[in-house]
C-alpha positions in Angstrom: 102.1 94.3 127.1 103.6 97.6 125.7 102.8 99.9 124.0 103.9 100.2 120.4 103.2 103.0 117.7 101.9 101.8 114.8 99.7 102.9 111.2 96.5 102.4 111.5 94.6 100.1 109.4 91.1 100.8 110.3 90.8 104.7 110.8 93.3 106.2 108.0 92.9 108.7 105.1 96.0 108.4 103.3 98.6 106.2 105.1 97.2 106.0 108.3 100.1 107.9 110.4 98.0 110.0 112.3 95.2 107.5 112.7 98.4 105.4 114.3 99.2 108.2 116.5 95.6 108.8 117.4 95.1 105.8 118.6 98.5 105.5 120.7 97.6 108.9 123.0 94.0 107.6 122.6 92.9 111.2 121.0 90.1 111.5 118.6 91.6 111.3 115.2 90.2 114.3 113.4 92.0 116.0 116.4 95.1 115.1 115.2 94.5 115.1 111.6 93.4 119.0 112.6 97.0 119.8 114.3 98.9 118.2 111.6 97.4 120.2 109.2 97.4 123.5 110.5 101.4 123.0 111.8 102.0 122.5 108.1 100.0 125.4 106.6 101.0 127.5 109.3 104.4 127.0 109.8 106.9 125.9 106.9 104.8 123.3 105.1 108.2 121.4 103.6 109.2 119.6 107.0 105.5 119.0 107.4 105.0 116.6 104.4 108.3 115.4 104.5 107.6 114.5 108.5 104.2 112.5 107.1 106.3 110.5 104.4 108.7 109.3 106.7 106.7 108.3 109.3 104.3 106.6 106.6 107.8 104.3 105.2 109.0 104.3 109.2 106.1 103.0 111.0 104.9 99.5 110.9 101.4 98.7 110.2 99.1 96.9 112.9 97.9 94.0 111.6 93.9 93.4 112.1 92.6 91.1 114.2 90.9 88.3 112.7 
């Protein structure tokens, strides 16, 4: 089976991207909701959000297993 990146449907805030992400490098998700944050604040916040909303219409959402 491979791996495969996808939204999150169980652990998510907004859209679920970095819930997805958290769960495909198997990190903690407030770990990466943390770095996302503070690369956008602290750096130029544009690419940031724009970098969220893609990946948000990009990914795919997991579908929950019944």
């Amino acid at each position: 089976m491979t791996k495969r990146l996808y939204k999150s449907t169980d652990d998510k805030m907004l859209c679920g991207v970095c819930g997805g992400i958290a769960e495909y490098f198997e990190l903690d998700p407030t770990l990466v909701r943390l770095g996302w944050a503070f690369l956008t604040l602290f750096t130029c916040a544009f690419p940031g959000i724009i970098l969220y909303a893609v990946a948000a219409i990009i990914m795919p959402s997991k579908e929950r297993d019944n």
